[in-house]
Structure formats: structure tokens, C-alpha cells
C-alpha positions as CSV (number, residue, x, y, z in Angstrom):
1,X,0.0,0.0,0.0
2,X,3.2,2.8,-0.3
3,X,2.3,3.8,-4.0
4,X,-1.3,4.5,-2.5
5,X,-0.2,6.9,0.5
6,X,2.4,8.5,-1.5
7,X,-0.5,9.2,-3.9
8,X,-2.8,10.3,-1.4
9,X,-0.6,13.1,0.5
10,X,0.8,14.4,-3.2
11,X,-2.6,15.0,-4.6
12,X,-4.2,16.1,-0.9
13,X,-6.3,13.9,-0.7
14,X,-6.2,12.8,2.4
15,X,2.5,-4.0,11.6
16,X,2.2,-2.5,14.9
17,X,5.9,-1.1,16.2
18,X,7.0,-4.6,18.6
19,X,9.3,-2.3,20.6
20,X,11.2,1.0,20.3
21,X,14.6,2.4,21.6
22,X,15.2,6.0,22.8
23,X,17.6,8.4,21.3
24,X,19.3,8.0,24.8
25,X,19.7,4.0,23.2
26,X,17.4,3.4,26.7
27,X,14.5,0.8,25.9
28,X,10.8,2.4,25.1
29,X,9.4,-0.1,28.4
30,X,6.3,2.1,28.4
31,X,6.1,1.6,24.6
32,X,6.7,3.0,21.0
33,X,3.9,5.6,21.5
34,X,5.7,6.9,25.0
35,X,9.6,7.3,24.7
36,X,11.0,7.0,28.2
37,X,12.1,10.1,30.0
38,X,15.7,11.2,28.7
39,X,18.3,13.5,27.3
40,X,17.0,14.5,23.7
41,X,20.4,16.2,22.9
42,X,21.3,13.0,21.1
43,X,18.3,13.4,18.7
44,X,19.6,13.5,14.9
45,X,18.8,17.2,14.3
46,X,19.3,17.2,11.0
47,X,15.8,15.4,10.6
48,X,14.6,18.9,11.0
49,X,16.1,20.7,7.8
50,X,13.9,20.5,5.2
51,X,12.8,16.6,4.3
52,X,10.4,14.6,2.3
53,X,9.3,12.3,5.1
54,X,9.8,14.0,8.4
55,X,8.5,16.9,9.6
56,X,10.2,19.8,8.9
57,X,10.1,23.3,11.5
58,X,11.3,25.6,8.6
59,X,8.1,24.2,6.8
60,X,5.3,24.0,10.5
61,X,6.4,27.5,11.7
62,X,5.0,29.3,9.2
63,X,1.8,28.1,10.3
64,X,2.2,27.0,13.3
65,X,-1.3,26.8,15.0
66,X,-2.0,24.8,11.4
67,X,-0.2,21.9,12.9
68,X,-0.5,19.0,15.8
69,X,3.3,18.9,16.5
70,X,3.1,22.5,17.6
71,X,2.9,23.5,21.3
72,X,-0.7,26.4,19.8
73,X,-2.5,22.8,18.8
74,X,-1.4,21.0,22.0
75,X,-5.4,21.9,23.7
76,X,-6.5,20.4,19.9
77,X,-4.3,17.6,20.6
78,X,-5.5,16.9,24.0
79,X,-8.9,17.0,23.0
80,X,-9.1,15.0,19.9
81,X,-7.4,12.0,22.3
82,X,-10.6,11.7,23.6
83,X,-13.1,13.3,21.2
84,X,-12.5,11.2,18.0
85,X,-12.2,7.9,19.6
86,X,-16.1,9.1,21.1
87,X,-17.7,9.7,17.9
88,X,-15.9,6.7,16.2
89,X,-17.2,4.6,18.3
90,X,-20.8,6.0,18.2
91,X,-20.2,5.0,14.5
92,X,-19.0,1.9,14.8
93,X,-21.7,0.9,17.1
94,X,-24.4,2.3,14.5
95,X,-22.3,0.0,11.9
96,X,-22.9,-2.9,14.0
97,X,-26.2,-2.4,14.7
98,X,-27.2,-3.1,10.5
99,X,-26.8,-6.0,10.3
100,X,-27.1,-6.5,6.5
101,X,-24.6,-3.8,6.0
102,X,-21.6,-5.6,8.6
103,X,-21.7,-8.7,7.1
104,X,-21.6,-6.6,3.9
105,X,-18.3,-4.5,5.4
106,X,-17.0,-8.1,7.0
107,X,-16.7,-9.4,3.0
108,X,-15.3,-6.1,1.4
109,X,-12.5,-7.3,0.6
110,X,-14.1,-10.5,-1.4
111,X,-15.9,-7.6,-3.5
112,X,-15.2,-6.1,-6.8
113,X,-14.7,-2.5,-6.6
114,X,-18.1,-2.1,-8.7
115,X,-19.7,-4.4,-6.1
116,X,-17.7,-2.4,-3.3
117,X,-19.6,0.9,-4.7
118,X,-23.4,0.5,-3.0
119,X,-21.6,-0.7,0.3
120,X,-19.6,2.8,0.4
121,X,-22.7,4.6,-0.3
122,X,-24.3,2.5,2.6
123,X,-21.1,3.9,4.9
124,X,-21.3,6.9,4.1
125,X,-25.0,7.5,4.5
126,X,-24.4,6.0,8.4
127,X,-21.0,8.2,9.0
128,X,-23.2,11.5,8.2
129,X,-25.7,10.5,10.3
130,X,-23.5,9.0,13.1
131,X,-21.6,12.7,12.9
132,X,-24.9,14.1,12.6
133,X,-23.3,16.6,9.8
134,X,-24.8,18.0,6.7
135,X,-24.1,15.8,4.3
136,X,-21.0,16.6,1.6
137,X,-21.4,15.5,-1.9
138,X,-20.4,12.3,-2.6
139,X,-18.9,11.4,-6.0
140,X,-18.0,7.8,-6.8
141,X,-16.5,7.5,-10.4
142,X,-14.3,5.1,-11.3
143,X,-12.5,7.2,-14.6
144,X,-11.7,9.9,-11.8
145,X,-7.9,10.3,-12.3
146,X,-7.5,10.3,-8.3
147,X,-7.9,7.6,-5.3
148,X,-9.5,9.9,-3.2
149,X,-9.8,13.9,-2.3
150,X,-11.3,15.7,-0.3
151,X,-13.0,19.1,-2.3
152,X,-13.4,22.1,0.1
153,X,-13.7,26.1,0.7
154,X,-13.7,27.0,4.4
155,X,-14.9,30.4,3.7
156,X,-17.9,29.3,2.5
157,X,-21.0,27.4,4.2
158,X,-21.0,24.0,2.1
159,X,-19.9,20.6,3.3
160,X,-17.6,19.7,0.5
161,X,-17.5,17.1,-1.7
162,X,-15.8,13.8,-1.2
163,X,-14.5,12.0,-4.4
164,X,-13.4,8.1,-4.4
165,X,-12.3,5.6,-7.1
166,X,-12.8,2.5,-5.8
167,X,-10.4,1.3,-9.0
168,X,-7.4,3.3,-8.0
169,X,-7.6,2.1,-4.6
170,X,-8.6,-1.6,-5.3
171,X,-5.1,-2.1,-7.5
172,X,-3.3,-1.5,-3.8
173,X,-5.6,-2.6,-1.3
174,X,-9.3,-4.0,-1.3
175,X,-10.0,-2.2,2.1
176,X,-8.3,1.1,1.2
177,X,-11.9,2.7,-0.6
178,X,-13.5,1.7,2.2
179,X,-10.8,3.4,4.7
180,X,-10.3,6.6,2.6
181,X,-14.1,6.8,2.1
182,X,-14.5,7.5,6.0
183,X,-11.0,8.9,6.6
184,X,-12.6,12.0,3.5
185,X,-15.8,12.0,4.9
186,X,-14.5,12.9,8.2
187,X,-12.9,15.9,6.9
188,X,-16.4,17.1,6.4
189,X,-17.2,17.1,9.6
190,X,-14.2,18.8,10.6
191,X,-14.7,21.9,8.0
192,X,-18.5,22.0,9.4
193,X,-16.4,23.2,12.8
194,X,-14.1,25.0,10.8
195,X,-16.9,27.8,8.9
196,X,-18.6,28.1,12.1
197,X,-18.1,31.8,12.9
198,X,-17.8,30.9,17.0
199,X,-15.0,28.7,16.6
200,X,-13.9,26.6,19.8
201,X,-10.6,24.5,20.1
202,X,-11.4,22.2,17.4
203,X,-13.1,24.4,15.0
204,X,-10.6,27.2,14.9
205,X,-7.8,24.3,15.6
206,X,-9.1,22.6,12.0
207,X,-10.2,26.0,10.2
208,X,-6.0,26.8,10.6
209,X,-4.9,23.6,9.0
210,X,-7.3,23.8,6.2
211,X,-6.3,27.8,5.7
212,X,-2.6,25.8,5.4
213,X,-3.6,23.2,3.3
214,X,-4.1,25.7,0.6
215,X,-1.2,28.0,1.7
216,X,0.4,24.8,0.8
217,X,-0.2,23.4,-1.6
218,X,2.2,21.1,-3.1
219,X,4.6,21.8,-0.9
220,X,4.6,19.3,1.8
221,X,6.5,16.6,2.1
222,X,4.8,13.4,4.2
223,X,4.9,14.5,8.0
224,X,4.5,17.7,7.6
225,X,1.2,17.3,5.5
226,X,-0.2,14.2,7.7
227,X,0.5,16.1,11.0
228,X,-1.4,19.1,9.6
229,X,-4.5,19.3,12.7
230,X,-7.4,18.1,10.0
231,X,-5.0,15.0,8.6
232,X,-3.8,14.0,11.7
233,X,-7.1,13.8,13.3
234,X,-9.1,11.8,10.0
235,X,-7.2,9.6,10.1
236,X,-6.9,9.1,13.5
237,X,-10.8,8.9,13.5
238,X,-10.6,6.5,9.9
239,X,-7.9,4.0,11.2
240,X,-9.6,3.7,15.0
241,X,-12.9,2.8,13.0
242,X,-10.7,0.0,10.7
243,X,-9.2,-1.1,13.6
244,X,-12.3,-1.6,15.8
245,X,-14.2,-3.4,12.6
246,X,-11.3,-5.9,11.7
247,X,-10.0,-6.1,14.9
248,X,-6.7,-5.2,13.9
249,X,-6.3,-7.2,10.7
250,X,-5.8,-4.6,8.2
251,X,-3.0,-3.5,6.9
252,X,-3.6,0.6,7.6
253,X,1.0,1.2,7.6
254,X,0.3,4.1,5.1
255,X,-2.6,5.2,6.0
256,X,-1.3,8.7,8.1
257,X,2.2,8.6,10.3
258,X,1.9,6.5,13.5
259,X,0.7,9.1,15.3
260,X,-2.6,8.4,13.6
261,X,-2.3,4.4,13.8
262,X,-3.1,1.8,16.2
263,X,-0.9,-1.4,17.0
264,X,-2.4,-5.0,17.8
265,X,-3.6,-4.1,21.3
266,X,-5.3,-0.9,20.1
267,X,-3.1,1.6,21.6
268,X,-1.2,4.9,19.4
269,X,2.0,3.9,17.9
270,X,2.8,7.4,18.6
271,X,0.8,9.3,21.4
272,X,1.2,13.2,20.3
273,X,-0.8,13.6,23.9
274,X,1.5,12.2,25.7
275,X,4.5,14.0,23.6
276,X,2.7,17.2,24.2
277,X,2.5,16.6,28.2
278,X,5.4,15.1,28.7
279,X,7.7,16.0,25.7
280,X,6.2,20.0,25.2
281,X,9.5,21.7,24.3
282,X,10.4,18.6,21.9
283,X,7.3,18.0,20.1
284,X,8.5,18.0,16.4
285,X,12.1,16.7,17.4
286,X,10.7,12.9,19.4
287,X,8.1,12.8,16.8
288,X,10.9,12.4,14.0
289,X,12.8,10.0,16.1
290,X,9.6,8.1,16.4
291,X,8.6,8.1,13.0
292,X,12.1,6.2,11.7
293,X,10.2,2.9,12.4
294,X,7.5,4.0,9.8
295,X,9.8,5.2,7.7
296,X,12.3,1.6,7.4
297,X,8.9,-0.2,6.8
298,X,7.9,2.3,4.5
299,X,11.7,1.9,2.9
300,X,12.1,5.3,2.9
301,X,15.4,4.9,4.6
């Protein structure tokens, strides 16, 4: 699933780590996602000049409140923790509760992706609701040039419109329509926070990142653009709901960094909470060191 990801982050469209050593060389014992307390002197710093994979400070702090590494999103951070995993699982529950349409998610990947069509719509139709959102436009075309994108203007006071070609995706993964279709329709539901004029911490937190996301455009490499507030958090949301429904089965490496993905007992590969508590002055910097496991499986390095 590489090409896929690579695809996905270029066009903006929006394995579990076993164990995990410390830039200190001190064992992770309180896992991957948590990097034991020590001296982050010894942290490569030249992950930090300008690079395609890792994030990049030159590149976040020119819009900084745009992204979850920075200490202005750490409230965003904090909430979303809690928040997403909330209304993911009121959707999940919803899922489970149709029968018909489970046992139709459970076989996905036995589908054709024109047989893997009507189920999306089904999904779809239940994530609005579940979000309780006005619904965005959904376009399923299978001669659309792209995977999957997600079409917005956060000035204005429409939903969006959510594109997906189940053909595209199908040529890398059977599941990956099915995980992009939530992971786009979630950004939906994020912009609905973002145009609304009394913006809270996750409204104004997402209405930054999607100003940045056209400030942007093509210009981010892969951290910096999956760390940006709205990617960071649907997918988050996307790959908690794949998780919970497969029980841990599917292969979701590429879909967002590990701070948006789950291992085998359903915990963060990379807790950005628990970097923004415990790491706050080194956000960006153990994120990067964190993120070399992704990027070895990924074969970027």
C-alpha cells in the first residue's frame, strides 16, 4: 500500500511497532507511542532541515497553529485523544447495529470494486448520520484520475464534496476505498467546525490547518502534510474505526504517520498527547525520532 499513501498526500487527498529504543539507546518499556524520559540532545537534528518524510520546522512555523506537532494545537491535541475515539465509536456501534450492512463491510475485501460501490454509499450515509453533519457530496466515479480527495472552501457554508475511485484504490488494497471513504468523509465534519463563525478548540484548531492546506499546496513533504490538525485527526478517527471493525487485521501502515495508527492491542504507535505533556519543548524533534520505524517499513530509509 506505499504507491497508495504517496499518492494520497501528493494529490491532498487525504505492523504495529513490537518495541522501540530511545535516542538515549534506553528501551521504550512504556512503549513506541511513549519514549522513556531522557536527554533529547542526542536526537539527529538534521531530521529537521527541510525533508520529504519528516516533519520539517522551517516548513510548521510558518503556520504554526495549522499543525498538531506545535505546542498552539497541543489543547487540539489533547482533545481530539478523547473526542474522536467518542464519535468513532458511536459510529462503529451504529455499523454494527445493520446487520445486513456488517456482514456486507466483513466481506469487502471479497468484492469487486463495482460491487464495493453501493456498500460505500451505505457507509457513508451512516458516518453522516452517526456525525450528525450536513451531508458533503459524494462522487463515486471510477474514470476519476485520483484515489481519493477531499473538495473544500472553508470560507464558504458548504460541506464539501468527497470523491473516491474504488479502482485506483482496489489495485493496492481491497480495504483502502473503504478506509479513505471514511478517513474524506470525516474531513467534512471537521470543516463544518471550521466555517462556524464561533470557533472553539477544534473548529478554529481545523479551520488553521485547512487555511494551510491551501497556503500549501504542493509543498509538503509526508509529515509535515499528515500532521497538519485536519490529517492528523481523520485519520486518527478512519484507522480507529478499521481497527475496531477488523480487529486489527488490516494493513492501515500508510494510511497517516503512527501518530494516527493503532498497534495490535489498540493503543497509538505514537501518542502526540503524551508527547505534548510530557515532551512540550520537543514535540516536532521525538516525533521524527519516532517516526524512523514507519519510515524503514515504509523503505524510505
Amino acid at each position: 500500500m506505499k504507491f497508495l499513501l504517496v499518492l494520497t498526500f501528493l494529490t491532498f487527498v487525504s505492523a504495529s511497532v513490537q518495541a522501540a529504543v530511545c535516542s538515549c539507546g534506553a528501551p521504550a518499556s512504556c512503549g513506541p507511542s511513549r519514549p522513556p524520559r531522557c536527554p533529547l540532545k542526542e536526537i539527529n537534528k538534521d531530521l529537521s532541515k527541510v525533508s520529504k518524510f519528516y516533519a520539517n520546522h522551517s516548513i510548521q512555523d510558518q503556520k504554526p497553529a495549522a499543525f498538531a506537532l506545535n505546542s498552539k494545537s497541543s489543547a487540539f491535541v489533547l482533545e481530539v485523544s478523547h473526542s474522536s475515539t467518542i464519535e468513532a465509536d458511536r459510529f462503529i456501534n451504529m455499523l454494527r447495529e445493520n446487520q445486513s450492512l456488517i456482514e456486507k463491510i466483513e466481506s469487502f475485501a471479497s468484492l469487486t470494486a463495482v460491487e464495493q460501490v453501493p456498500v460505500l454509499k451505505e457507509v457513508f450515509a451512516l458516518e453522516v448520520k452517526a456525525l450528525e453533519i450536513k451531508a458533503p457530496k459524494l462522487v463515486i466515479d471510477l474514470t476519476y484520475e485520483r484515489a481519493a480527495f477531499f473538495e473544500f472552501d472553508v470560507n464558504s457554508n458548504e460541506p464539501g464534496v468527497v470523491y473516491i475511485n474504488p479502482l485506483i484504490t482496489f489495485k493496492d488494497s481491497k480495504y483502502a476505498a473503504l478506509s479513505l471513504l471514511i478517513h474524506e468523509t470525516r474531513h467534512s465534519a471537521q470543516l463544518q467546525l471550521a466555517q462556524n463563525e464561533n470557533r472553539e478548540v477544534l473548529g478554529s484548531a481545523y479551520h488553521q490547518a485547512f487555511v494551510a492546506q491551501k497556503f500549501f499546496t504542493g509543498k509538503l513533504g509526508f509529515s509535515d502534510f499528515l500532521t497538519l490538525n485536519n490529517e492528523y485527526e481523520a485519520f486518527l478517527f478512519g484507522n480507529y474505526v478499521m481497527n475496531k471493525l477488523f480487529m486489527g487485521r488490516v494493513d492501515l501502515i500508510d494510511m497517516g504517520t503512527f501518530a494516527s495508527q493503532f498497534n495490535e492491542a489498540g493503543d497509538l504507535k505514537i501518542d502526540l498527547s503524551y508527547l505534548h505533556l510530557h515532551h512540550s519543548e520537543s514535540v516536532l524533534e521525538t516525533f521524527n525520532e519516532l517516526e524512523k520505524v514507519q519510515a524503514k517499513l515504509l523503505g524510505v530509509e
